[in-house]
Every structure is written in C-alpha cells, then in structure tokens.
C-alpha positions in Angstrom: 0.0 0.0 0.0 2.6 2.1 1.0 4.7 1.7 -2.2 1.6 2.4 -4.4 1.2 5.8 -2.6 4.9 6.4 -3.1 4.7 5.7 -6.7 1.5 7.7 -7.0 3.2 10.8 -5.7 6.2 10.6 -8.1 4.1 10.4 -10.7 1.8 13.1 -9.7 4.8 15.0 -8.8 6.5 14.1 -12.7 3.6 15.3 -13.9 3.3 18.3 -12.4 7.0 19.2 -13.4 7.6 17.6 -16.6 7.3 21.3 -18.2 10.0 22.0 -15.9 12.0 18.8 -16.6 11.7 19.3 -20.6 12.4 23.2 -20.5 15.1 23.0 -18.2 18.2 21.7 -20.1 16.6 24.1 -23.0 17.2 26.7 -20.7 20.1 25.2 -19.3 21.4 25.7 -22.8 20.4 29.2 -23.6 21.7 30.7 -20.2 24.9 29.0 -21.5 24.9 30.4 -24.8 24.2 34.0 -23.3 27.4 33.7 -20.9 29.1 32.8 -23.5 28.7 35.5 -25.8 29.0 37.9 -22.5 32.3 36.8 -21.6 33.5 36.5 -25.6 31.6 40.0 -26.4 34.9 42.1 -26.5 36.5 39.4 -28.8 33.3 39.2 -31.0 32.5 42.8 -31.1 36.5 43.7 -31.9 36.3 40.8 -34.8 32.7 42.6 -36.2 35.2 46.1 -35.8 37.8 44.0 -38.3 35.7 43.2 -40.7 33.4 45.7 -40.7 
C-alpha cells in the first residue's frame, strides 16, 4: 500500500513538473549560450570592428 502511494506521488509529482523537466536543459542551454557571448563580447565585437 505504502509503495503504491509512493509511486503515486512521483508520478503526480513528474507530472506536475515535466514542463520544468523538458524546459530545463533548453534553458540550461540558452543561459549557457548568453554567458558565452557575454564573456567573448569584446572578442566578437573587436572581430565585427575588423571586418566591418
């Protein structure tokens, strides 16, 4: 009984949070991206001045 409650709430709780689950490493990913470009920004922006 007890395991069939326990399984019921990590379900229920999945469920509740599989937005969060599939948008996570999505926005895992972004937040990466955008440090990224912060910390190369002088380095991109000085290539752009190069070439422009």
């Amino acid at each position: 009984m007890l395991m069939a409650v326990a399984v019921g709430e990590a379900v229920y709780w999945a469920h509740r949070f599989r937005r969060a689950l599939i948008l996570s490493p999505l926005a895992t990913m972004g937040l990466g991206a955008v440090i990224m470009l912060v910390r190369n920004w002088p380095h991109l922006f000085a290539m752009a001045a190069h070439h422009a």
